[in-house]
NULO-335282 format. One line per 10 residues: number of its first residue (from 0); their letters; for each residue x, y, z of C-alpha. Coordinates in steps of 0.25 Angstrom, whole numbers, plus 2048, in hexadecimal, padded with zeros to 3 digits. Layout:
N
NUM	a	X/Y/Z  ...
// end
This chain:
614
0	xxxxxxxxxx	7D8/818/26D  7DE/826/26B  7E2/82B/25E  7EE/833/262  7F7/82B/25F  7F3/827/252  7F1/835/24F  800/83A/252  804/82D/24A  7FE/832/23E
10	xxxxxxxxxx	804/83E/233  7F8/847/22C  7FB/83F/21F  7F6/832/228  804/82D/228  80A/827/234  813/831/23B  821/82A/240  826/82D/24E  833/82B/249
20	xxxxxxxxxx	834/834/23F  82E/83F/247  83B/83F/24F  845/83B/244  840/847/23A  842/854/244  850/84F/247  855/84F/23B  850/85B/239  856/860/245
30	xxxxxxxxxx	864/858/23F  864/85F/232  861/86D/23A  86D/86A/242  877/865/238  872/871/22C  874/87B/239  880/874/23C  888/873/22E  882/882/22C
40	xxxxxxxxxx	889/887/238  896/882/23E  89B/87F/230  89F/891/233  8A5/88C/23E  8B2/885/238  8B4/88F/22E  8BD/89B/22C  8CC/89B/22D  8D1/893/239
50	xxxxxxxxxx	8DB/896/244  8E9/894/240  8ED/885/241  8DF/881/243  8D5/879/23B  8C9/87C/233  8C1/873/23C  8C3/87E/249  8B6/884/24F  8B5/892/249
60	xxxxxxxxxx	8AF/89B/241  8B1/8A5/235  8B1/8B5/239  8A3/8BB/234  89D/8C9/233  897/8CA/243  89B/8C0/248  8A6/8C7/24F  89A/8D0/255  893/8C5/25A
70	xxxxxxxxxx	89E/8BD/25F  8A0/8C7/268  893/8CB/26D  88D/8BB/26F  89B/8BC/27A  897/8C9/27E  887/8C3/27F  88C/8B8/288  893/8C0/292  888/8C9/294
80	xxxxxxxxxx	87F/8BD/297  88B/8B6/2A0  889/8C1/2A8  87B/8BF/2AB  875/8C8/2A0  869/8C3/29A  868/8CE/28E  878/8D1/28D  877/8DF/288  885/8E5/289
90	xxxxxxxxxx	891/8E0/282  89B/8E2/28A  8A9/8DF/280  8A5/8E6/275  8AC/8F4/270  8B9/8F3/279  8B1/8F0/286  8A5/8FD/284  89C/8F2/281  890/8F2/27A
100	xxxxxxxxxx	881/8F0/27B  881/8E6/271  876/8DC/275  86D/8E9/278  86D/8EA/266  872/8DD/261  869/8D2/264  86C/8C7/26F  866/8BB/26A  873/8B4/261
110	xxxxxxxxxx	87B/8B8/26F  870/8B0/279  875/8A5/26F  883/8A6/26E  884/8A8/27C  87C/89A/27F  884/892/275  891/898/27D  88C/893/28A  88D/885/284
120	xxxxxxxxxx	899/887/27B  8A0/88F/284  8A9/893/275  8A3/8A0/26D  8A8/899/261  89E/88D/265  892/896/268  892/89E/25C  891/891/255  887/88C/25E
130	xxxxxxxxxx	87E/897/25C  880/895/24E  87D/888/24C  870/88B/257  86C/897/24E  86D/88E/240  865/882/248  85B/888/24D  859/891/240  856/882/239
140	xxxxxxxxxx	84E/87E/243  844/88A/241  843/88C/232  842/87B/231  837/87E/23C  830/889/233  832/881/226  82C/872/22C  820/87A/22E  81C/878/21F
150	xxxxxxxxxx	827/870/219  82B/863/21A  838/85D/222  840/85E/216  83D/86A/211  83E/871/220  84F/86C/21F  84F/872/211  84B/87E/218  854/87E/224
160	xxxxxxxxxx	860/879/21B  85E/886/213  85C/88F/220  86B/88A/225  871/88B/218  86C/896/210  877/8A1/210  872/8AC/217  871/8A4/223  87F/89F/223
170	xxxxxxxxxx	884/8AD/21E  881/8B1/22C  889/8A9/232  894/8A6/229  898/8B4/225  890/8BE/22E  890/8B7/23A  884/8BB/23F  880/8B4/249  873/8BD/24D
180	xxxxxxxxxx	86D/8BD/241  86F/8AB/241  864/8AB/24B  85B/8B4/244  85A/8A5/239  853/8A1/246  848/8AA/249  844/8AC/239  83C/89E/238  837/89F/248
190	xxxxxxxxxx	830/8AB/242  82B/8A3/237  826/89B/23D  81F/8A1/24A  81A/8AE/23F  815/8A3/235  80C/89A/240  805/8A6/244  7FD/8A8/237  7F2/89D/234
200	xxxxxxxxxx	7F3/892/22A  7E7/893/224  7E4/884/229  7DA/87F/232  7D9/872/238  7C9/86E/234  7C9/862/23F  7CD/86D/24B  7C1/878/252  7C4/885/24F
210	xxxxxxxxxx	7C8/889/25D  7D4/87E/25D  7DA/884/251  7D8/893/259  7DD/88E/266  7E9/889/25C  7EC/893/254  7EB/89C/261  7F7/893/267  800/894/25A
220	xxxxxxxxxx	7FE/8A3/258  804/8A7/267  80D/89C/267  813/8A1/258  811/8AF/25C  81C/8AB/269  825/8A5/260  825/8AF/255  827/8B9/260  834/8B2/266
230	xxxxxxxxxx	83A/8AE/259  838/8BF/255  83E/8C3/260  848/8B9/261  84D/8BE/252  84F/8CC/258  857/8C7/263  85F/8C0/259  861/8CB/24E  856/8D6/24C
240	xxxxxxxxxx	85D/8DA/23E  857/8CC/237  84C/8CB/240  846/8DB/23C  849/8D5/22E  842/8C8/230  836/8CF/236  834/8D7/229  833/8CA/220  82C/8C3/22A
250	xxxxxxxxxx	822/8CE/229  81F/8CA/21B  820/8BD/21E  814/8BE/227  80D/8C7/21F  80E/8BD/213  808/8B1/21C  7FB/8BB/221  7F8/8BE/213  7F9/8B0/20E
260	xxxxxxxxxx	7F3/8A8/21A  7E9/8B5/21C  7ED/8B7/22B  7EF/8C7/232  7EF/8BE/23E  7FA/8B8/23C  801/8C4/238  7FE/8CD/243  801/8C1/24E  80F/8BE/249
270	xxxxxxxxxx	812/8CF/248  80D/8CE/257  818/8C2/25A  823/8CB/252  81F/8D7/25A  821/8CF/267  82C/8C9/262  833/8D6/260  82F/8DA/26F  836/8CD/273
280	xxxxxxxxxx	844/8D1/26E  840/8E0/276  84C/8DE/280  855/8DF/273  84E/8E5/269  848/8F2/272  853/8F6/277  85C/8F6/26A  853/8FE/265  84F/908/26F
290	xxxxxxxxxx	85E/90A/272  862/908/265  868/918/265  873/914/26F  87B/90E/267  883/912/257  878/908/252  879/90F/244  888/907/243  87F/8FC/23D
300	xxxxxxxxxx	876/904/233  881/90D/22F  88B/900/22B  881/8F6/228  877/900/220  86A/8F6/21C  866/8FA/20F  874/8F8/20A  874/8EB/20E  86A/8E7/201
310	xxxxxxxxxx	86F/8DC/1F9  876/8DE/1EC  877/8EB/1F0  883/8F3/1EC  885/900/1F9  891/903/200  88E/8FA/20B  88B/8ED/202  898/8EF/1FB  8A0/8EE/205
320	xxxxxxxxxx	89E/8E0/209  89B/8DE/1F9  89F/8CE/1FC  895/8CB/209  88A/8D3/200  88B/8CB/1F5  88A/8BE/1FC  87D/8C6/202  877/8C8/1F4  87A/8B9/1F2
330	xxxxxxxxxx	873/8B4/1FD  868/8BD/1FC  868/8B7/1EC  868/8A8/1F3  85E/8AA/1FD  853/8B3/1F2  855/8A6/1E9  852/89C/1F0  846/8A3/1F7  842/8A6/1E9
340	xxxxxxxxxx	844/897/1E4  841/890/1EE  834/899/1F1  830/896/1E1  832/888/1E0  82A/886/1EF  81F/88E/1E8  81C/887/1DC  81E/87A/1E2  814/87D/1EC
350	xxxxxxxxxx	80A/880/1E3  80A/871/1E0  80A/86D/1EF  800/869/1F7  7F7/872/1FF  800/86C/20C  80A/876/207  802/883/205  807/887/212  816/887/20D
360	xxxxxxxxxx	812/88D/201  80C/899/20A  819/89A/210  821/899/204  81A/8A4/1FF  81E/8AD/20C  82C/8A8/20C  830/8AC/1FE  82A/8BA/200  832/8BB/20C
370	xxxxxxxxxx	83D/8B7/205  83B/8C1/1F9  838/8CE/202  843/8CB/20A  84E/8C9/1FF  848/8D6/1F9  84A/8DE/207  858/8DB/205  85A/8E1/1F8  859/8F0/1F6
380	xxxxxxxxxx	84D/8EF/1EE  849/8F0/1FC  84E/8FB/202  841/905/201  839/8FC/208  844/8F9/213  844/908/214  837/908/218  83A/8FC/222  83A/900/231
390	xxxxxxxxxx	84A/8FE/236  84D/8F2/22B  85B/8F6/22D  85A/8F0/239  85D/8E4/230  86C/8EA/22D  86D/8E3/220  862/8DF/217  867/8D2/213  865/8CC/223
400	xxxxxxxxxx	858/8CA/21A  860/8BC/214  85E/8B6/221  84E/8B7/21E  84F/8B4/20E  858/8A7/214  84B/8A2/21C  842/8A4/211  84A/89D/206  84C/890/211
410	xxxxxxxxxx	83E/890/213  83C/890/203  845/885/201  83E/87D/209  831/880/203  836/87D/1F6  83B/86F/1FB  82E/86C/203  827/870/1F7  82E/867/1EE
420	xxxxxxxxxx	82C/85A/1F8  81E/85D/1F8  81E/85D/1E7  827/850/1E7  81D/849/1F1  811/84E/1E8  819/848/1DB  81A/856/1D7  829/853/1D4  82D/85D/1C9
430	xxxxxxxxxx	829/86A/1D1  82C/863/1DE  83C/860/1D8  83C/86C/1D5  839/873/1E1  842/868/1E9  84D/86D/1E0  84C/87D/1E0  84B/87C/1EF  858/874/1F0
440	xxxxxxxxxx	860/87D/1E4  85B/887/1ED  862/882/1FA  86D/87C/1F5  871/888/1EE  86F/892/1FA  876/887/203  882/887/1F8  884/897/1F9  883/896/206
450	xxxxxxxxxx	890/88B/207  898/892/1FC  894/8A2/1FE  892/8A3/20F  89A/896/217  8A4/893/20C  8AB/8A3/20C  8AD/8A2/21B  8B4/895/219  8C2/89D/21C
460	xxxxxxxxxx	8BF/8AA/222  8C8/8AE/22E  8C1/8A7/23C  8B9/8AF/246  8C1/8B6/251  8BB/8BF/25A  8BF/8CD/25C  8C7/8D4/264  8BD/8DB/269  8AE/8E0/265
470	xxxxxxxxxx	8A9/8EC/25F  89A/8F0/25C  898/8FC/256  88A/8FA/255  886/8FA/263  88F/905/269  889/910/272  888/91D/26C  890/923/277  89D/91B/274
480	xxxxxxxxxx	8A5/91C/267  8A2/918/258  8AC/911/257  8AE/905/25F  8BD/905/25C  8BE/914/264  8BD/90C/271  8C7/90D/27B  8CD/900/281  8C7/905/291
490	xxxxxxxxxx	8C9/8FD/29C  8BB/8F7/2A3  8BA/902/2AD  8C4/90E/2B2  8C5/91A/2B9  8C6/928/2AF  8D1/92B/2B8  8DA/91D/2B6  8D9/918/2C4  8DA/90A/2C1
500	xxxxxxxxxx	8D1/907/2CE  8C6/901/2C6  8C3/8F0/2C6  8B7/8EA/2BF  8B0/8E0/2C7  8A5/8DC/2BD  8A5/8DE/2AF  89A/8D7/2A8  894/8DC/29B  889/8E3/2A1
510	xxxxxxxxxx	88D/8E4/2B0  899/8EA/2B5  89F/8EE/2C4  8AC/8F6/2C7  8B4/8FA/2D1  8BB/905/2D3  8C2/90F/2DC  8C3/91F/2D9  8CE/924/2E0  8CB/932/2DB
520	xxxxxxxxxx	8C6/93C/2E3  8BB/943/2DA  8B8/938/2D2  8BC/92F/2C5  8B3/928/2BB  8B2/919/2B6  8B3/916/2AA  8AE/909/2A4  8AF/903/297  8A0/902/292
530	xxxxxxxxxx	898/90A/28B  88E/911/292  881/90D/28C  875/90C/291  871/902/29B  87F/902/2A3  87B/907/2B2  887/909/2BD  887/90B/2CB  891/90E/2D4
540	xxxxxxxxxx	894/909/2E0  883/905/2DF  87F/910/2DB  879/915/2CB  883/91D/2C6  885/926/2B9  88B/920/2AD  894/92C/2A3  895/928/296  8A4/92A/291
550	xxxxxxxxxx	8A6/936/286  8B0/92C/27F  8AB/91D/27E  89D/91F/284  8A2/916/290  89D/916/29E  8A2/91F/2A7  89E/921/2B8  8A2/92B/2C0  8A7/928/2CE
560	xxxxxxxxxx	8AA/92E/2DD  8B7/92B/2E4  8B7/91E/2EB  8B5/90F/2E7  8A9/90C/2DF  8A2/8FE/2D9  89D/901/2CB  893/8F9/2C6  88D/8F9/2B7  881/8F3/2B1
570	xxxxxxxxxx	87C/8F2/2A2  86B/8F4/2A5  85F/8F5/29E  85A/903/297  84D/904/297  84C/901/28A  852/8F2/28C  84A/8F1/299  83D/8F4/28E  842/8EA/285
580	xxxxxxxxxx	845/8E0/28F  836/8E3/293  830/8E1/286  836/8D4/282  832/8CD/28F  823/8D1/28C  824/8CB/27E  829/8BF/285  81E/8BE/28E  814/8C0/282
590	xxxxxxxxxx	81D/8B6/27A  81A/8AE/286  80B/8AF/288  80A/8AD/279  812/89F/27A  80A/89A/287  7FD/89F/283  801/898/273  806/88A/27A  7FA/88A/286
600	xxxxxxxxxx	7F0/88A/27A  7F8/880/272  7F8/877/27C  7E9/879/280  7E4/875/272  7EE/86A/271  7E7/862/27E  7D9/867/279  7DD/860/26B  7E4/852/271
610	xxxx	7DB/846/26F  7D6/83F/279  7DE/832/280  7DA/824/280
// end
């Protein structure tokens, strides 16, 4: 008789295991996530004053810092990809109808989203909140998946409550609107995750050969090395200012589990997966760089300076948006004590656990470090070792760092609850009550600042309108004016001379064809309303032609013979996209090889390790 089924029938304490419950468990799990994401999320979307004469109930949503800017380019996104672009990287409304190459320095990713939420919705109110609500789901979802890797159901909701609820997280949406750096809340426990697997456990399975547990431990480190090199380059695709910062405590995050688990290995094959990682996001993130000198990138540094951007510091800068950096310092105050309290309670009660547990306590000890280096990285006690930092301004502002201190203090949280079950069970009930208790002080309290400090002062602020038009003064050619504002209100195309014998046949964001007839007999010039910058190719009437920048506004300018002529414009690859593009497909084909070489062994030692049947 075979054993098999016996076996799958029975828990590792020898208690019988119930089908049902198998089921029941994960989908309330999955409830909860969806309900917490839920309540967190479209709660914004009936708040802020409503139209005149209508009620509080309509769909809507409360003006915020960027929003405005990424309203506009998710619509921008989307047109580009409806016109057959698979990498839209011109936007074709922005700054009076010049254009921009937007998508070419601010990452895509949000906008892939956006624009598939749209295809469903067919509203742009309704896919911002879908993408939303996706981001918060899914950003559960992976820290619940991170934290039921040593904790216990309940203590894995505690966890994911305080991800969604902590204010930082919420700040982002409710007040900045920043839709990008949402999705990095994603991307931060995949890392975790994937980066953590690749070290040993020091554990070892005394009924198993030595080659089973080699052929194993082969099959997980590619497999984790493919998904922590996904999940890297997927957060610079989403929003490289968090994801540079995230890499820097993510480091000593690493570092702290090789010393303790005594594992170089593991340190040197998740630094391979970040580096690939980075190669992955190449089609984005080479080209930014390498063309980075083409556009007035020094707006950003010269109006957000980073270390001004310290908390509780008192600069020009801080002072004069005194009231949003206040609520920074508070937030920064919330998230250091609760990684402190919730860190120390987890730590002394873990000291009275059982040995079961000593993998948690290994990873309490990483967490609250992470979380203490990264609060002090926001202060500027830190500013001469930031210094020292390779491009940290890349973060803009230093307190983008919350996002990480929000991850470390949910996972504490957690801890200190799982802690305390394990105490109660063990009828250790003074220590373990007090643990229970710190952990839910420690959440309650961040989720009451969160309802009375973040969501509550948005209640009435005036509703989200788009504007009239879009102006980015970030990514503008160095060729055209500083000043966005300097444009002239231009028609698509015209003659210098004013011969109105001009008609646009196509005008797609990053392909265009015009007509028109030069009636002049030594010639006239076609002036067209976009900035010439790299990438744009014309040809007339077939053939390549030369493309003048104008002294003025940097637009495009062709010359042209007497006659009638078909002009046709192109937004192309530099070599320096074509080398990103290049690169990111060979990480995907090493991600790739990585992945079926990790899931061929996996399965190889699953059939070598089934028992026989009958």
């Amino acid at each position: 008789m075979s054993t098999t089924a016996t076996e799958s029938a029975i828990r590792a304490d020898n208690k019988p295991v119930s089908s049902s419950r198998k089921i029941v468990s994960p989908l309330i799990v999955g409830l909860i996530c969806i309900l917490v994401s839920t309540a967190s999320v479209m709660t914004f979307f009936f708040m802020g004053e409503p139209p005149d004469g209508k009620s509080r109930w309509t769909f809507r949503m409360p003006d915020t810092h960027d929003m405005i800017l990424h309203y506009d380019q998710a619509v921008s996104f989307y047109n580009g990809l409806k016109a057959g672009e698979v990498y839209p990287r011109w936007e074709e409304d922005t700054n009076r109808g010049f254009g921009a190459p937007t998508t070419s320095y601010y990452p895509p990713g949000v906008y892939y989203l956006t624009s598939a939420v749209y295809l469903i919705v067919h509203n742009w109110l309704g896919a911002i909140a879908g993408a939303h609500l996706f981001m918060m789901i899914a950003s559960l979802a992976a820290i619940y998946v991170y934290a039921r890797r040593s904790m216990s159901r309940t203590a894995s909701v505690a966890v994911m409550i305080a991800y969604s609820a902590f204010p930082y997280h919420l700040l982002n949406q409710y007040q900045r609107g920043a839709l990008a750096e949402l999705m990095g809340f994603i991307w931060m426990p995949l890392m975790l995750i994937f980066g953590e697997q690749l070290f040993s456990k020091r554990i070892h399975d005394s009924e198993s050969g030595p080659q089973p547990i080699k052929t194993s431990r082969l099959a997980s480190t590619l497999l984790n090395m493919a998904g922590l090199a996904v999940s890297y380059g997927a957060f610079v695709w989403s929003h490289p200012p968090t994801a540079y910062q995230f890499s820097l405590m993510f480091g000593v995050f690493l570092a702290v589990l090789a010393i303790m688990r005594r594992d170089l290995k593991g340190l040197l094959t998740s630094g391979l997966a970040s580096v690939i990682g980075l190669a992955f996001s190449a089609a984005y993130l080479y080209p930014a760089a390498a063309e980075q000198e083409l556009i007035r990138h020094e707006y950003v540094s010269e109006n957000w300076p980073y270390h001004q951007s310290y908390v509780f510091a008192s600069t020009g800068y801080t002072m004069q948006y005194r009231a949003f950096f206040d609520l920074v310092d508070h937030v920064w105050l919330v998230n250091i004590g609760a990684i402190l309290l919730a860190g120390l309670f987890a730590a002394l009660a873990l000291r009275f656990s059982k040995s079961k547990l000593r993998l948690l306590s290994e990873r309490v000890i990483a967490w609250t470090i992470v979380g203490i280096v990264t609060a002090f990285m926001m202060t500027s006690l830190s500013e001469p070792l930031g210094r020292r930092i390779p491009r940290i301004d890349i973060g803009v502002f230093s307190w983008r760092m919350l996002g990480i201190t929000t991850l470390m203090a949910a996972l504490l949280i957690g801890a200190s609850v799982e802690a305390g079950l394990s105490l109660w069970k063990a009828r250790k009930r003074i220590i373990a009550s007090l643990c229970t208790s710190a952990a839910c002080i420690v959440l309650i309290g961040g989720i009451l600042f969160t309802v009375f400090q973040v969501v509550a002062v948005v209640y009435s602020a005036p509703a989200f309108e788009p504007e009239e038009e879009h102006l980015n003064y970030a990514i503008i050619p160095r060729t055209a004016p500083e000043d966005p504002t300097d444009l002239p209100d231009a028609p698509q195309a015209e003659l210098a001379s004013g011969d109105e014998k001009v008609s646009i046949e196509r005008w797609d964001p990053q392909n265009r064809a015009i007509k028109t007839e030069v009636t002049d007999d030594e010639g006239d010039q076609l002036i067209i309303r976009t900035f010439n910058f790299p990438g744009w190719t014309a040809r007339v009437d077939g053939q390549l032609a030369e493309i003048k920048t104008g002294e003025d506004v940097g637009d495009i300018q062709i010359d042209l013979n007497p006659g009638p002529h078909k002009i046709t414009l192109q937004y192309l690859d530099t070599p320096a996209r074509r080398r990103g593009k290049w690169i990111t497909i060979a990480a995907m084909l090493v991600i790739w090889i990585w992945f079926v070489a990790g899931t061929g062994l996996r399965r190889r030692l699953n059939r070598g390790a089934s028992p026989p049947v009958g």
